[in-house]
C-alpha positions as CSV (number, residue, x, y, z in Angstrom):
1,X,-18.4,18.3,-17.1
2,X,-17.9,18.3,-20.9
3,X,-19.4,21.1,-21.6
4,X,-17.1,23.2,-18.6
5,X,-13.5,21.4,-20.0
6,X,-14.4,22.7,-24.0
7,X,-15.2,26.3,-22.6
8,X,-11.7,25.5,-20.9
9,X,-10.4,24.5,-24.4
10,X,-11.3,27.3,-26.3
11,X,-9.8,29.4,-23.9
12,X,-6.9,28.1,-23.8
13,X,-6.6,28.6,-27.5
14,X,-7.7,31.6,-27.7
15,X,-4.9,33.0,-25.5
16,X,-2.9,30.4,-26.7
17,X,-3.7,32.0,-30.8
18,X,-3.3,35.9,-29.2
19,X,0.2,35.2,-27.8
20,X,1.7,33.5,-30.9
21,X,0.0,36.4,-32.9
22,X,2.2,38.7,-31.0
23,X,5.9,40.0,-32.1
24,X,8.0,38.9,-28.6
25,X,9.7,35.6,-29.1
26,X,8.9,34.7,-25.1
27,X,5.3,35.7,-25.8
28,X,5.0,33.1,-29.0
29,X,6.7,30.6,-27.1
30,X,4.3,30.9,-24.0
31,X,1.7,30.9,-26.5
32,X,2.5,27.6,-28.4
33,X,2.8,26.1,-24.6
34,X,-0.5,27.0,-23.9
35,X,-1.9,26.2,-27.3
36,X,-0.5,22.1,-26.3
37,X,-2.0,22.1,-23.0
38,X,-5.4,22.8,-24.6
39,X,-4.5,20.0,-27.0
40,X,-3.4,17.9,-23.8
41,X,-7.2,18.7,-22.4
42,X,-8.9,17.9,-25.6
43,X,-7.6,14.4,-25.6
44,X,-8.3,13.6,-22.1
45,X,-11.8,15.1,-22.9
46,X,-12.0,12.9,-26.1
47,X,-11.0,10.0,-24.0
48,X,-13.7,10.4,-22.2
49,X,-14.2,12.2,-18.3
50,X,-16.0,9.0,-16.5
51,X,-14.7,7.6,-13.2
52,X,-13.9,3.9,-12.9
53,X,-11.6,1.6,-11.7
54,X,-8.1,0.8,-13.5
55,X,-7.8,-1.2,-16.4
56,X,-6.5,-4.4,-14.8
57,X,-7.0,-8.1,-15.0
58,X,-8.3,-9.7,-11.7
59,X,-10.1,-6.3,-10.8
60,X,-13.4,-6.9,-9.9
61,X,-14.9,-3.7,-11.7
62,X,-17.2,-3.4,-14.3
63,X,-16.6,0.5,-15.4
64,X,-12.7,1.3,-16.0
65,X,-10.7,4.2,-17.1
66,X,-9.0,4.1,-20.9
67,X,-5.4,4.1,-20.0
68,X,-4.3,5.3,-24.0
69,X,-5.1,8.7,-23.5
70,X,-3.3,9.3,-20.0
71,X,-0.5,7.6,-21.6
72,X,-0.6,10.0,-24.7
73,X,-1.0,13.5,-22.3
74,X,1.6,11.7,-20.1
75,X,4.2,11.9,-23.1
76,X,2.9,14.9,-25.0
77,X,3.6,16.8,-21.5
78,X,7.1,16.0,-21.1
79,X,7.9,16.5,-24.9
80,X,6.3,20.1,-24.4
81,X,8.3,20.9,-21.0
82,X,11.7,19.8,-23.0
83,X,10.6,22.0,-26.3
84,X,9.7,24.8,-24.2
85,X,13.0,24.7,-22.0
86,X,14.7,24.4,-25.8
87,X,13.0,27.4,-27.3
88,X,13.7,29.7,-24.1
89,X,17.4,29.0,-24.0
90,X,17.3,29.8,-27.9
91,X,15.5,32.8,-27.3
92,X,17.7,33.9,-24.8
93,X,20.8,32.9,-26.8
94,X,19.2,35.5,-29.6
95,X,18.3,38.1,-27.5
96,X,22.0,37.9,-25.9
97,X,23.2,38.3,-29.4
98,X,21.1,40.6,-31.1
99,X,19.6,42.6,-28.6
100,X,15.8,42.3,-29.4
101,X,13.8,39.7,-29.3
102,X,11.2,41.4,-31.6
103,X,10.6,38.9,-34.7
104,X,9.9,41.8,-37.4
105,X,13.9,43.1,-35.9
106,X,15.3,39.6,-36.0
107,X,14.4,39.2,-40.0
108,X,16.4,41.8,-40.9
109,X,14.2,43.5,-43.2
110,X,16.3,46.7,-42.4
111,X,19.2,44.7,-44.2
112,X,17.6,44.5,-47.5
C-alpha cells in the first residue's frame, strides 16, 4: 500500500511542480494546492498506513492508530483551503484591475 500512495505522491508533485511552472496566476495557485495535498499524503504515509483501534485508555486493543499525524493533515488541510480561497480572491482582484493574469504581464517589464 506504500509503494501505490508514493507513486500517488510523486504525481501529485509532478503536476503539482508543472502547474506552478506555468505563467497563469490560477494555474500556479492550483498548483501549490496540489503540491500540499501531496505533502498532506506523505505525512499520513510517514505516519504509517496500519489499521488498529483508536488511541484510547480503557480500549482493549493491542494495535492502535498514531493520532499526531491525522491531527497535523487535519490542520494543514484547513490552512490550505483558507490560503487557497485567499490567493483566488487576490488573483481575481488583479485580474479585475489589470486585465491579465499572466505573471511575466503583471511585472511590468514593459514599464522599464
Amino acid at each position: 500500500m506504500e509503494t501505490l500512495m508514493s507513486v500517488v505522491i510523486g504525481i501529485l508533485f509532478f503536476i503539482g511542480v508543472y502547474l506552478v511552472l506555468s505563467k497563469s496566476l490560477l494555474r500556479i495557485i492550483l498548483g501549490a494546492s496540489i503540491i500540499s495535498h501531496g505533502a498532506n499524503l506523505l505525512i499520513i504515509t510517514m505516519g504509517g498506513l496500519k489499521t488498529g483501534g483508536p488511541a484510547l485508555l480503557g480500549e482493549k486493543t493491542t494495535v492502535f492508530m498514531d493520532p499526531i499525524p491525522q491531527a497535523l493533515i487535519l490542520t494543514a488541510i484547513v490552512i490550505n483551503f483558507a490560503m487557497t480561497a485567499f490567493l483566488m480572491v487576490l488573483a481575481y482582484r488583479s485580474y479585475d484591475d489589470l486585465g491579465t493574469d499572466n505573471v511575466e504581464e503583471l511585472r511590468g517589464i514593459g514599464d522599464e
